[in-house]
CHARMM-style PDB file with segment names, atoms N, HN, CA, C and O in Angstrom:
ATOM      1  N   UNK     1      77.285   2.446 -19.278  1.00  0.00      PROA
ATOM      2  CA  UNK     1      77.130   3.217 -20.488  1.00  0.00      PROA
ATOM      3  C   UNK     1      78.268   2.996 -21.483  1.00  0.00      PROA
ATOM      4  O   UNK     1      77.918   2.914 -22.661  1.00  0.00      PROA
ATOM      5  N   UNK     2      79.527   2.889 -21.221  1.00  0.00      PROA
ATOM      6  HN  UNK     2      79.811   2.955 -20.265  1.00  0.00      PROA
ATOM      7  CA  UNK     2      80.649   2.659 -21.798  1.00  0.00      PROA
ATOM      8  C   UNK     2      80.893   1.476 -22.976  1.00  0.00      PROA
ATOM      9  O   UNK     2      81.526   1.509 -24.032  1.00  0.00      PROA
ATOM     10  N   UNK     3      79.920   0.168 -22.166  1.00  0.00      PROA
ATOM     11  HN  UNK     3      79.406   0.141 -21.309  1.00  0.00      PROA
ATOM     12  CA  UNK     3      79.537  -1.135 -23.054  1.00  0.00      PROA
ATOM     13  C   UNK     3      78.681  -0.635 -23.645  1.00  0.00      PROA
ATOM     14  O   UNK     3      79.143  -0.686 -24.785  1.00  0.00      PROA
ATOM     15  N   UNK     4      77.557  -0.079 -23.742  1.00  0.00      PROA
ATOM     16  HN  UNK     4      77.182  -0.038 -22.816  1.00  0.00      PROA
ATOM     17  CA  UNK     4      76.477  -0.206 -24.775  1.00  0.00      PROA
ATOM     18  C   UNK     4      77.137   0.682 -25.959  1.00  0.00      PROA
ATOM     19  O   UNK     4      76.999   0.395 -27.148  1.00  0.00      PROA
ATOM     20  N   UNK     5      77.941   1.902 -25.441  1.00  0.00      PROA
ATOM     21  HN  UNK     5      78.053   2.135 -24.475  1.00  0.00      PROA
ATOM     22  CA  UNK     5      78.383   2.608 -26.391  1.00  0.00      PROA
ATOM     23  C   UNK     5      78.846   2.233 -27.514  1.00  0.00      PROA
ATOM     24  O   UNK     5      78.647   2.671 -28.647  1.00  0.00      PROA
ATOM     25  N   UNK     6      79.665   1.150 -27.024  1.00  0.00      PROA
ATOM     26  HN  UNK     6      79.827   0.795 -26.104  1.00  0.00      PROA
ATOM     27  CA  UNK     6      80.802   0.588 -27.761  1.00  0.00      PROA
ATOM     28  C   UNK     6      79.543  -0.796 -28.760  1.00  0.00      PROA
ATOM     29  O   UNK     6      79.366  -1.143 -29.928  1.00  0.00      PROA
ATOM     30  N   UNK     7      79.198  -1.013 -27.928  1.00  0.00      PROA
ATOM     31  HN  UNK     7      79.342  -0.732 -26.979  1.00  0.00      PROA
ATOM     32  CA  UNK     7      78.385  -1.998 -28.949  1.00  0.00      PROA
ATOM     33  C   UNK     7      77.350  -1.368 -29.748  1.00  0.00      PROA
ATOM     34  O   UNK     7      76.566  -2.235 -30.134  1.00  0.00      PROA
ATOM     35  N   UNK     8      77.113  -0.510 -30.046  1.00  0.00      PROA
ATOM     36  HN  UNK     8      77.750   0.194 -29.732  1.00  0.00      PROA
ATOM     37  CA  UNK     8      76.309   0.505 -30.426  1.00  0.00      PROA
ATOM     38  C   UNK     8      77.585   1.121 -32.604  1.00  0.00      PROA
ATOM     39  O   UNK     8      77.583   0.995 -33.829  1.00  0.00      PROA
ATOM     40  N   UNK     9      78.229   1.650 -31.561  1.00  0.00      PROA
ATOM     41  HN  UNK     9      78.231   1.753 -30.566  1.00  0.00      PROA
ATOM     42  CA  UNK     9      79.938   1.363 -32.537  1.00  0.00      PROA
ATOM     43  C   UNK     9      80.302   0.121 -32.907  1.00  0.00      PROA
ATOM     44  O   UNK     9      80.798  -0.054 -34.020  1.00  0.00      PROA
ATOM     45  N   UNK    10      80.152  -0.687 -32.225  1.00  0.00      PROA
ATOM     46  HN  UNK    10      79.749  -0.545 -31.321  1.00  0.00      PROA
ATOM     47  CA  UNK    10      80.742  -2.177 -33.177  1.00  0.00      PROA
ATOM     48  C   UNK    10      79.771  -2.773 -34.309  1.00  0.00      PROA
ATOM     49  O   UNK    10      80.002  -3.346 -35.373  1.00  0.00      PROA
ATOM     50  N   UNK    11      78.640  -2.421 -33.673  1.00  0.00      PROA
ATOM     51  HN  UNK    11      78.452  -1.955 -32.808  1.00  0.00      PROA
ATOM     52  CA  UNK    11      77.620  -3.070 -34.855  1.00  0.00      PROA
ATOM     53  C   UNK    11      77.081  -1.891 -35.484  1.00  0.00      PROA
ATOM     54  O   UNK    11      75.862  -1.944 -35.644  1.00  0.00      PROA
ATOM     55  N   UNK    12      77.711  -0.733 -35.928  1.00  0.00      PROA
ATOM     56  HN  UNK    12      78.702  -0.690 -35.798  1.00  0.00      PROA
ATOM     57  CA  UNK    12      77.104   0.624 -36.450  1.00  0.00      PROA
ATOM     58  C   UNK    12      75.340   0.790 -36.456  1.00  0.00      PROA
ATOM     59  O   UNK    12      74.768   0.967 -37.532  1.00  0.00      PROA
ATOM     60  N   UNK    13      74.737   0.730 -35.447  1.00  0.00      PROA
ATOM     61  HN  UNK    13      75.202   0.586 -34.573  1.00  0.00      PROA
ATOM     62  CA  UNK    13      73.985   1.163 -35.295  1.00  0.00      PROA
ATOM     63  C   UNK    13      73.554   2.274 -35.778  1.00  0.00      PROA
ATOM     64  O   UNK    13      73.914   3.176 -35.022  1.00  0.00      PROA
ATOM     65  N   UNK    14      72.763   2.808 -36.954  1.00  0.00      PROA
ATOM     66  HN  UNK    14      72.471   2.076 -37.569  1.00  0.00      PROA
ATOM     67  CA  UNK    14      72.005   3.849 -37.296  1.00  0.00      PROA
ATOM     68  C   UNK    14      71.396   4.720 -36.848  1.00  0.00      PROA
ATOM     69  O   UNK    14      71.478   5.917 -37.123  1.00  0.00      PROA
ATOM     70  N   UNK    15      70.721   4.195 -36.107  1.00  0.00      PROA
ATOM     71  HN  UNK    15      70.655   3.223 -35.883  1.00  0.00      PROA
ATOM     72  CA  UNK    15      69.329   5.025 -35.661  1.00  0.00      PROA
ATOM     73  C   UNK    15      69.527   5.629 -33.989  1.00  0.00      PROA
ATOM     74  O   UNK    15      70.452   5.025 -33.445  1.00  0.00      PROA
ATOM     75  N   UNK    16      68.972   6.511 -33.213  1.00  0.00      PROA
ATOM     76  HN  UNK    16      68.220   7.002 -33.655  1.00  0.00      PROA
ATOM     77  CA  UNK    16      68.874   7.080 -32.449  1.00  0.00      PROA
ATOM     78  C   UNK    16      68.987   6.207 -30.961  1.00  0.00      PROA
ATOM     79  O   UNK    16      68.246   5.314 -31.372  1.00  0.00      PROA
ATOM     80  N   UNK    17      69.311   5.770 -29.613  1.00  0.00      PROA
ATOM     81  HN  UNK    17      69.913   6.495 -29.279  1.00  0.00      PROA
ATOM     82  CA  UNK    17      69.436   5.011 -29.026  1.00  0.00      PROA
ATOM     83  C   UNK    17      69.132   5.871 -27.810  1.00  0.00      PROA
ATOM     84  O   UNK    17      69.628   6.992 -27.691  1.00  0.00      PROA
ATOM     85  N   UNK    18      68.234   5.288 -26.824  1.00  0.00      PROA
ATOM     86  HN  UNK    18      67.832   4.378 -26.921  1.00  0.00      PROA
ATOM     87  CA  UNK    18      67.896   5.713 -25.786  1.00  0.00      PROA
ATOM     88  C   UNK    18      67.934   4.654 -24.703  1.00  0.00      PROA
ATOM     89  O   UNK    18      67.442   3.530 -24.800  1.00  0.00      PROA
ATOM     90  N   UNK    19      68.512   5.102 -23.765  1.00  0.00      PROA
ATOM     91  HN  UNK    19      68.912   6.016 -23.687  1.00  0.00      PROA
ATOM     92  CA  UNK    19      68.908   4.607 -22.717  1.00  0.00      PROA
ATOM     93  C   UNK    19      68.017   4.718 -21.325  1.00  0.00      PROA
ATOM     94  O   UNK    19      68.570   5.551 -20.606  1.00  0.00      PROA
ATOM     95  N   UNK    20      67.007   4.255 -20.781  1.00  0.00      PROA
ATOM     96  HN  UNK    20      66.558   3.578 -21.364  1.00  0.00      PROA
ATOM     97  CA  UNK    20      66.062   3.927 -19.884  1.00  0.00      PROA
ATOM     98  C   UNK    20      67.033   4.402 -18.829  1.00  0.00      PROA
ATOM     99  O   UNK    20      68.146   3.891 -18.704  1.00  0.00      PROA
ATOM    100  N   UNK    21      66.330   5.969 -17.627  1.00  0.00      PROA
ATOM    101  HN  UNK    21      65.426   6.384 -17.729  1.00  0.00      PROA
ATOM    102  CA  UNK    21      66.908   6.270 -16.475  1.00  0.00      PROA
ATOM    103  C   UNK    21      65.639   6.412 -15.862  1.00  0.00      PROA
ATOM    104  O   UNK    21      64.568   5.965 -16.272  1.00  0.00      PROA
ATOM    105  N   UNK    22      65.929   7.284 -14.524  1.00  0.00      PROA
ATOM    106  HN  UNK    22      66.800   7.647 -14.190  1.00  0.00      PROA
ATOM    107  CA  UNK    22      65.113   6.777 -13.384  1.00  0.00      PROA
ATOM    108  C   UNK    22      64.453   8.707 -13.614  1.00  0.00      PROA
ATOM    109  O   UNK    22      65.096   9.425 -14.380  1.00  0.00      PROA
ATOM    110  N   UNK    23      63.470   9.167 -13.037  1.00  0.00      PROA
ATOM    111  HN  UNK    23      62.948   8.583 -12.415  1.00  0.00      PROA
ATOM    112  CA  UNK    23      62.868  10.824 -13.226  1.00  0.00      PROA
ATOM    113  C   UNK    23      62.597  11.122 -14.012  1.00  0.00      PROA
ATOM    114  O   UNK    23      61.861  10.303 -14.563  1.00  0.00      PROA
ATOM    115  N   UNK    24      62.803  12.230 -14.712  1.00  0.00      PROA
ATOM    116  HN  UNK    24      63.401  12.896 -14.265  1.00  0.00      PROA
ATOM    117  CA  UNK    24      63.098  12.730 -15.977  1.00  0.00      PROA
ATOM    118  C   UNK    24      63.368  11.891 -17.330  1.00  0.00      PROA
ATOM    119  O   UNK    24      63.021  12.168 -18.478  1.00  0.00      PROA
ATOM    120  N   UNK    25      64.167  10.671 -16.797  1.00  0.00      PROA
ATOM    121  HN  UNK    25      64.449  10.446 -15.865  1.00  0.00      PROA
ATOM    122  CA  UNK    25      64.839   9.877 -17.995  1.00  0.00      PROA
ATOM    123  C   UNK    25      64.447   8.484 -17.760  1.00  0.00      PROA
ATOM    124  O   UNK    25      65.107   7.483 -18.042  1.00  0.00      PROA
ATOM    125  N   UNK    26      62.853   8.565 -16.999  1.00  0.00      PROA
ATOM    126  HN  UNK    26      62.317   9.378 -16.770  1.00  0.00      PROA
ATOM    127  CA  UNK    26      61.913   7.120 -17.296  1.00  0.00      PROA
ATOM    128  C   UNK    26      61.369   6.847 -18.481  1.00  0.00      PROA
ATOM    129  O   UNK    26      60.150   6.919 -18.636  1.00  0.00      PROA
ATOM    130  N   UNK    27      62.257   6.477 -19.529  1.00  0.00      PROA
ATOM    131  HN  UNK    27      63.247   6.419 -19.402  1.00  0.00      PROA
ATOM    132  CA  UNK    27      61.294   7.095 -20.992  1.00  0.00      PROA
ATOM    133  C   UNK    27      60.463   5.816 -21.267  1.00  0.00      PROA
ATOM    134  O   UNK    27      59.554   5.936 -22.089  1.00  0.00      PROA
ATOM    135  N   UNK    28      60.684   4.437 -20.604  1.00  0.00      PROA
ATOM    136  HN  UNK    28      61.422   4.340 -19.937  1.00  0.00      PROA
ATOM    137  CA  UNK    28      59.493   3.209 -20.335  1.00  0.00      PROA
ATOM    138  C   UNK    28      58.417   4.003 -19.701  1.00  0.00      PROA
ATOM    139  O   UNK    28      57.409   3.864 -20.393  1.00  0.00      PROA
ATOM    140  N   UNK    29      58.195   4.753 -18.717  1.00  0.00      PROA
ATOM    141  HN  UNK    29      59.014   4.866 -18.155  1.00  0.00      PROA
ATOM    142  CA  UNK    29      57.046   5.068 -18.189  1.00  0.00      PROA
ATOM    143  C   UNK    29      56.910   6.023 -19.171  1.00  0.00      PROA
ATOM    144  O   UNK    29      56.141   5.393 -19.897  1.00  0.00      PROA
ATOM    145  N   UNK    30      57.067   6.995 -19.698  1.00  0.00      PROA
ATOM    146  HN  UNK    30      57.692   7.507 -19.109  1.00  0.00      PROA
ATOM    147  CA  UNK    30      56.811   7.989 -20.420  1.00  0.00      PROA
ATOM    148  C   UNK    30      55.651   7.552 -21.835  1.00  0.00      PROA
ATOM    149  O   UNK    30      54.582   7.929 -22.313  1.00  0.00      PROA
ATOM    150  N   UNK    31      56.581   6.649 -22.027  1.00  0.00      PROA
ATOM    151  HN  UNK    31      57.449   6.343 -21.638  1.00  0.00      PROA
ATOM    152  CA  UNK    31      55.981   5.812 -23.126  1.00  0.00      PROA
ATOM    153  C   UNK    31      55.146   4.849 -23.431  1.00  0.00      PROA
ATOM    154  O   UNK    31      54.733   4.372 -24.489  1.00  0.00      PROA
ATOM    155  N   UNK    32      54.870   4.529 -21.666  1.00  0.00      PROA
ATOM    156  HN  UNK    32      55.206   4.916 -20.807  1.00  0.00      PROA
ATOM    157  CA  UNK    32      54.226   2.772 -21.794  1.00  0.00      PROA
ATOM    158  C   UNK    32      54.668   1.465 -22.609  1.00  0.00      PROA
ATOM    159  O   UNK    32      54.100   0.493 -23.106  1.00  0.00      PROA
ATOM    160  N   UNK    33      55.947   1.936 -22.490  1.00  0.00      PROA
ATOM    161  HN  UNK    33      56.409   2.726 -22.086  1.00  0.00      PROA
ATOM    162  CA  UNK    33      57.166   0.537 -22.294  1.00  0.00      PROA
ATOM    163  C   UNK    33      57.288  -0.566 -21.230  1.00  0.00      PROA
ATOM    164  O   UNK    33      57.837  -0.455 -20.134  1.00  0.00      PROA
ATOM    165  N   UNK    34      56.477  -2.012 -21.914  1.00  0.00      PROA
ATOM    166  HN  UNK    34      56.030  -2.102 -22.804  1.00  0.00      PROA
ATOM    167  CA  UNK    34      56.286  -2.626 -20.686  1.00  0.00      PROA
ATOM    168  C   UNK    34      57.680  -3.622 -20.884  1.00  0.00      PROA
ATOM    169  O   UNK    34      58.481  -3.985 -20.023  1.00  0.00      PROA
ATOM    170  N   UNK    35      57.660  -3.824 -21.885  1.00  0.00      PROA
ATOM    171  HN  UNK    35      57.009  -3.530 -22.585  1.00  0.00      PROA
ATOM    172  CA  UNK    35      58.751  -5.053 -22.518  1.00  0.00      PROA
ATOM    173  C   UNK    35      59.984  -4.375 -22.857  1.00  0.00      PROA
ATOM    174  O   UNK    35      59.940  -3.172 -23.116  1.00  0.00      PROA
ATOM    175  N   UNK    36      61.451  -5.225 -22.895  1.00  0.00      PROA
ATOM    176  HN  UNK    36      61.486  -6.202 -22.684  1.00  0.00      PROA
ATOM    177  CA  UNK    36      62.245  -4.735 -22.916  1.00  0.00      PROA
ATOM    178  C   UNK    36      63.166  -6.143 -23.695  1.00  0.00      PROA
ATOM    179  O   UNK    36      63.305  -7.248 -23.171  1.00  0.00      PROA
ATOM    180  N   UNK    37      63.646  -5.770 -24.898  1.00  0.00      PROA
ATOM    181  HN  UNK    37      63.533  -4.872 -25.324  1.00  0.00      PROA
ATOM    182  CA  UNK    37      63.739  -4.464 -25.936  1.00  0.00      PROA
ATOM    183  C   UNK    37      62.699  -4.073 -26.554  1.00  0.00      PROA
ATOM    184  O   UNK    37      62.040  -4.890 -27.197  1.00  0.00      PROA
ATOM    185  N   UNK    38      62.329  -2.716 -26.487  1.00  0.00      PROA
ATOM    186  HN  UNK    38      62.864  -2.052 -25.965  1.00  0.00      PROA
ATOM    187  CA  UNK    38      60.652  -2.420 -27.200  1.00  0.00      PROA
ATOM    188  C   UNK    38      61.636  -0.810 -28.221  1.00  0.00      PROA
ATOM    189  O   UNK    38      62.525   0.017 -28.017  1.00  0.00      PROA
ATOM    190  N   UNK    39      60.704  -1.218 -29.257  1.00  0.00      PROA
ATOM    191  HN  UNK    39      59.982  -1.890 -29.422  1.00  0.00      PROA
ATOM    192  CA  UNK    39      60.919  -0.319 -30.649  1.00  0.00      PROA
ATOM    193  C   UNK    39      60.327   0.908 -30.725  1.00  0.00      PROA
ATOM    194  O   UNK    39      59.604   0.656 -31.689  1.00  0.00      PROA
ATOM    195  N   UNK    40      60.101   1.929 -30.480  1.00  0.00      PROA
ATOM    196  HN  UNK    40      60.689   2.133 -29.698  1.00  0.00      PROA
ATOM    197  CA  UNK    40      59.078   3.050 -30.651  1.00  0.00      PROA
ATOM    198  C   UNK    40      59.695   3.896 -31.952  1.00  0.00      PROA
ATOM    199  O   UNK    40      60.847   4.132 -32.316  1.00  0.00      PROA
ATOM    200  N   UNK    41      58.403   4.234 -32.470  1.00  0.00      PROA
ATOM    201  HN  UNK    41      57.467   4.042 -32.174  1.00  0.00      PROA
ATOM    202  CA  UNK    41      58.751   5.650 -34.040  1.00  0.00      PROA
ATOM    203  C   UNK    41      58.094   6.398 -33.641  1.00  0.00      PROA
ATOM    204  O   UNK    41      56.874   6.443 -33.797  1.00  0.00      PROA
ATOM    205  N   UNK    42      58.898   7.287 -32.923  1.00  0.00      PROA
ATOM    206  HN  UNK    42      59.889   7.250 -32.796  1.00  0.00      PROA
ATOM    207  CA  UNK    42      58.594   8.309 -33.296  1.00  0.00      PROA
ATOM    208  C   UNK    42      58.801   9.637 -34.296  1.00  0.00      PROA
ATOM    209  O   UNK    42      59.886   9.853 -34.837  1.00  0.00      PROA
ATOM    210  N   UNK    43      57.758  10.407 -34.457  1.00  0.00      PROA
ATOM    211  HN  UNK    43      56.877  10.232 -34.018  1.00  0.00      PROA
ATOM    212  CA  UNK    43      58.155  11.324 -35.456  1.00  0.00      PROA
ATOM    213  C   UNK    43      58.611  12.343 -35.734  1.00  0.00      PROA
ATOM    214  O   UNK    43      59.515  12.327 -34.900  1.00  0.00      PROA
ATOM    215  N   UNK    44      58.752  13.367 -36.302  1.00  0.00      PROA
ATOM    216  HN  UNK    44      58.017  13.379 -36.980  1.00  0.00      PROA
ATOM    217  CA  UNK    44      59.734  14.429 -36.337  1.00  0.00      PROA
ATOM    218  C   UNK    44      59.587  15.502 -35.546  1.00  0.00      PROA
ATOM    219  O   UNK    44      60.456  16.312 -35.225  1.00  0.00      PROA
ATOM    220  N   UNK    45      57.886  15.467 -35.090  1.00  0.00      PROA
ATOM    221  HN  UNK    45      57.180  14.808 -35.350  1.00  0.00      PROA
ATOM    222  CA  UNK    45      57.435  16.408 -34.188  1.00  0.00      PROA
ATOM    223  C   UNK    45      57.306  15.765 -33.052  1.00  0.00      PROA
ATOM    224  O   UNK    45      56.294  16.027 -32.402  1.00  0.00      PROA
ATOM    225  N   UNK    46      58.225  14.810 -32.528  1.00  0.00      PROA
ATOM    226  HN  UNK    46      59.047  14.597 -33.057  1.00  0.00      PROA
ATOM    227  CA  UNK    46      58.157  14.082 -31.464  1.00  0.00      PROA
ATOM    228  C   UNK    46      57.054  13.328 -30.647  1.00  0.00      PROA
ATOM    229  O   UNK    46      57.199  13.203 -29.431  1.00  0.00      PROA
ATOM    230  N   UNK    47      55.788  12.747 -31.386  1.00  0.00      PROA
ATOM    231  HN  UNK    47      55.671  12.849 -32.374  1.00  0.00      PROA
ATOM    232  CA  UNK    47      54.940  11.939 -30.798  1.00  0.00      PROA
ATOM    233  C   UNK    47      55.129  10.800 -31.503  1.00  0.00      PROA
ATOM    234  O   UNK    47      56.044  10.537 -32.283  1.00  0.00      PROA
ATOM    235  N   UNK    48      53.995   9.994 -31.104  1.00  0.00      PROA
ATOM    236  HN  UNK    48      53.251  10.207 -30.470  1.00  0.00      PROA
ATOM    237  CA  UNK    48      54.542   8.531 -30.825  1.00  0.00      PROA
ATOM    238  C   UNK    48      53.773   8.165 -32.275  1.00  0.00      PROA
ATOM    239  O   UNK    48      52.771   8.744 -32.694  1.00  0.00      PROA
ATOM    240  N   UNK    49      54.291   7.364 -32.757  1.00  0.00      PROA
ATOM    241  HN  UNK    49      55.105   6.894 -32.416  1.00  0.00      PROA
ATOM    242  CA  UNK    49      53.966   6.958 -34.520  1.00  0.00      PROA
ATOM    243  C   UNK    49      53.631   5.652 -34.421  1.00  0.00      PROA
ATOM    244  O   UNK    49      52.640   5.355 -35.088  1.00  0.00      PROA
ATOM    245  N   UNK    50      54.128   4.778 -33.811  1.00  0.00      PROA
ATOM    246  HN  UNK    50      54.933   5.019 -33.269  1.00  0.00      PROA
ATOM    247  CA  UNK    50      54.277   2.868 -33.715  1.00  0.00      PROA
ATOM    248  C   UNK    50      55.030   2.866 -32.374  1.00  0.00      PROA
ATOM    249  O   UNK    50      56.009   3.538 -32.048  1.00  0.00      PROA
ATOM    250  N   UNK    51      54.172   1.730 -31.507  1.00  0.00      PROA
ATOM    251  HN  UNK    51      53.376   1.184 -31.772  1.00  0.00      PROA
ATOM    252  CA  UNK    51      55.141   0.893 -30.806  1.00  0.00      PROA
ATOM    253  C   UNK    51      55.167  -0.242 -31.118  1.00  0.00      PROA
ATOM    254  O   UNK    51      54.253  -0.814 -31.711  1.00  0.00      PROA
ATOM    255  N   UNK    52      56.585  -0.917 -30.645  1.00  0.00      PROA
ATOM    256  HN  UNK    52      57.328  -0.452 -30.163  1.00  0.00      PROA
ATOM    257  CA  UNK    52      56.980  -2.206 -31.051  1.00  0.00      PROA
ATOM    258  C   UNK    52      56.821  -2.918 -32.512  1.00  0.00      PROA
ATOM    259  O   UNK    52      56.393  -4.056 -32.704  1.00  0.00      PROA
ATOM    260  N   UNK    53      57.267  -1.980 -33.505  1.00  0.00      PROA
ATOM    261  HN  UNK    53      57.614  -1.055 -33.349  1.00  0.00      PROA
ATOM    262  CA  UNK    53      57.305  -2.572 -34.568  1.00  0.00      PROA
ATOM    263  C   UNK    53      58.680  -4.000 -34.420  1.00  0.00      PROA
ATOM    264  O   UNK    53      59.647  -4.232 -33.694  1.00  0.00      PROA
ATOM    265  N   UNK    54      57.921  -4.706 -35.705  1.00  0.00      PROA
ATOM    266  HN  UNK    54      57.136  -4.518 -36.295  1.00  0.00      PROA
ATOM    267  CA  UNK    54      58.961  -5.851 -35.940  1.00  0.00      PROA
ATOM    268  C   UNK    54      59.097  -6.347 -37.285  1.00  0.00      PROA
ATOM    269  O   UNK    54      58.363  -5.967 -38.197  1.00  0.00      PROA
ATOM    270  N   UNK    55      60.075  -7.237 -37.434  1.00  0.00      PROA
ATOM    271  HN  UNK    55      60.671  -7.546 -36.693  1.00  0.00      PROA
ATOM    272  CA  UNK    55      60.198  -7.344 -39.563  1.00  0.00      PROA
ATOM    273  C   UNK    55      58.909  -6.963 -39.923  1.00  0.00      PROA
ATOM    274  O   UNK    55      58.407  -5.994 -40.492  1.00  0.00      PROA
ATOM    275  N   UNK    56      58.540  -7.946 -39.455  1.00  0.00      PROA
ATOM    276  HN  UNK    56      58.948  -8.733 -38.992  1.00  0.00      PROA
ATOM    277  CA  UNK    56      56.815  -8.119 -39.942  1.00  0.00      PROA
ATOM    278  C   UNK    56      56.502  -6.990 -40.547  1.00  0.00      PROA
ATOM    279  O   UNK    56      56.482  -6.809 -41.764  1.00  0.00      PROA
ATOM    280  N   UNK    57      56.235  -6.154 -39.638  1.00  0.00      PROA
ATOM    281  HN  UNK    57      56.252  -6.301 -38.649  1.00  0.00      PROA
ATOM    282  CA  UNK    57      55.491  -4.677 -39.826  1.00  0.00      PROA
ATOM    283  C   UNK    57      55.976  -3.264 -40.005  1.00  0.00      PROA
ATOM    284  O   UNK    57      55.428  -2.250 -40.436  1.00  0.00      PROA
ATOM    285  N   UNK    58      57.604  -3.611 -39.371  1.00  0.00      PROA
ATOM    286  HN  UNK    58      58.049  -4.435 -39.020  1.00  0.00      PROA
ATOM    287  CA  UNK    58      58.345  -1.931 -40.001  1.00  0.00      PROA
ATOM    288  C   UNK    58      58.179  -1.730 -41.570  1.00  0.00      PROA
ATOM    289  O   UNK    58      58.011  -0.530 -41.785  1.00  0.00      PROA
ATOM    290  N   UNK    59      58.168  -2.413 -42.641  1.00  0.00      PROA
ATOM    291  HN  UNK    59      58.305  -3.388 -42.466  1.00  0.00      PROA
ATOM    292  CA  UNK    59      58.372  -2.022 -43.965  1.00  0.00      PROA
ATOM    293  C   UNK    59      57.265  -1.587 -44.231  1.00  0.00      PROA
ATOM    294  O   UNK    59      57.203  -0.558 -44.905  1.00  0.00      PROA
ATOM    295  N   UNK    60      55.988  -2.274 -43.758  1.00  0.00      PROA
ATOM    296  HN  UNK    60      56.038  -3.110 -43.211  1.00  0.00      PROA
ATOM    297  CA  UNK    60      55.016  -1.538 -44.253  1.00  0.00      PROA
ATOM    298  C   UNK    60      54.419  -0.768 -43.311  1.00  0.00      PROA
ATOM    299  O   UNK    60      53.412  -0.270 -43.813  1.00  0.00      PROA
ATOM    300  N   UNK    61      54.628  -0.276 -41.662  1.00  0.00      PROA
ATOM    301  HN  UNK    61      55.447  -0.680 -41.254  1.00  0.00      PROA
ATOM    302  CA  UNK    61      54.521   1.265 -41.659  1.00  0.00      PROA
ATOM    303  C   UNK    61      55.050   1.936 -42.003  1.00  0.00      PROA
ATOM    304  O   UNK    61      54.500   3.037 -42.031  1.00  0.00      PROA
ATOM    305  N   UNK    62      56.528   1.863 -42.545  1.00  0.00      PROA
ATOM    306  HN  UNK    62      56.974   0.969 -42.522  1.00  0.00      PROA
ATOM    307  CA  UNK    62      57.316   2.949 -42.859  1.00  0.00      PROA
ATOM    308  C   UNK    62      56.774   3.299 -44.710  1.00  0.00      PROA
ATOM    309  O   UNK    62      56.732   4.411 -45.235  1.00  0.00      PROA
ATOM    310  N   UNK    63      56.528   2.364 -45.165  1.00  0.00      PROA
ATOM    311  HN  UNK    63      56.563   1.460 -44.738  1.00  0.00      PROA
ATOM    312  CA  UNK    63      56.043   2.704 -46.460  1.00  0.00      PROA
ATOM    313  C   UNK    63      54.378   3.846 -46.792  1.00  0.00      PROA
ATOM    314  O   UNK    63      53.989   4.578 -47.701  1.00  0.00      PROA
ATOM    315  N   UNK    64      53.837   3.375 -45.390  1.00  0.00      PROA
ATOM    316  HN  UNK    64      54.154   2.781 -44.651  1.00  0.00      PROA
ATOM    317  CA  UNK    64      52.449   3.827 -45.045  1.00  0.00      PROA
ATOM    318  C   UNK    64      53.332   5.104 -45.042  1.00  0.00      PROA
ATOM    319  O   UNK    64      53.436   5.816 -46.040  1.00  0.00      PROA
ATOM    320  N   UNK    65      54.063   5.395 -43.680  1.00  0.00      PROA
ATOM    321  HN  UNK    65      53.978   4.816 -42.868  1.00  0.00      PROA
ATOM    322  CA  UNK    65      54.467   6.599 -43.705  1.00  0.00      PROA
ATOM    323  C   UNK    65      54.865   7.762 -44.293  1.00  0.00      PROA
ATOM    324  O   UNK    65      54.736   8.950 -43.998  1.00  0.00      PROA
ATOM    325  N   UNK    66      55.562   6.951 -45.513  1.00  0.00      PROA
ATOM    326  HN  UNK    66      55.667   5.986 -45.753  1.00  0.00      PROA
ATOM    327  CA  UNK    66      56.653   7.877 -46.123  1.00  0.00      PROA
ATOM    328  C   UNK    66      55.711   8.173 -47.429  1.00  0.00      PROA
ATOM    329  O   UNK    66      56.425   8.426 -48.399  1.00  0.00      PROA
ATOM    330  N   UNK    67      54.761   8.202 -47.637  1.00  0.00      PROA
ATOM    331  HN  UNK    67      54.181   7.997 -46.849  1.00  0.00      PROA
ATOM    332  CA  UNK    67      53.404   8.008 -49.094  1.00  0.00      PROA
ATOM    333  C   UNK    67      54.417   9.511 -49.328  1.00  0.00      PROA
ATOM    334  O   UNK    67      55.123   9.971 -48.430  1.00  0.00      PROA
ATOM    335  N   UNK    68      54.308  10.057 -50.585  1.00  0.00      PROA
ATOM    336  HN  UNK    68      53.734   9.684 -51.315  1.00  0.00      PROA
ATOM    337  CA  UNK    68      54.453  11.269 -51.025  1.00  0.00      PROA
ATOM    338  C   UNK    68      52.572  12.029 -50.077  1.00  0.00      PROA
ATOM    339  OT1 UNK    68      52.245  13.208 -50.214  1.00  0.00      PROA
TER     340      UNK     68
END
């Protein structure tokens, strides 16, 4: 945990970071995370919005998303 932290801090990472554990904190099984590194959006009310977005396609779900 100590390395990812720090690389997490070295490259200022933005966004929220979750760390894959075993029970409670299987969030690949939770999610149907087969691949690894996999992207999930979720949303403010905590369900699942997109998996595995990529260049390709984050700008324009997030634009879908964010419509007034």
């Amino acid at each position: 945990m100590p390395n990812i932290r720090r690389f997490l801090l070295d490259y200022n990472v933005p966004w929220p970071t979750i760390v894959n554990g075993s029970g409670d904190r299987d969030y690949a099984q939770a999610y149907g995370v087969a691949d690894v590194p996999a992207n999930i959006l979720i949303g403010p009310d905590g369900t699942v919005v997109q998996i595995d977005l990529s260049r390709r396609n984050l700008e324009k779900v997030l634009t879908e998303l964010l419509k007034p």
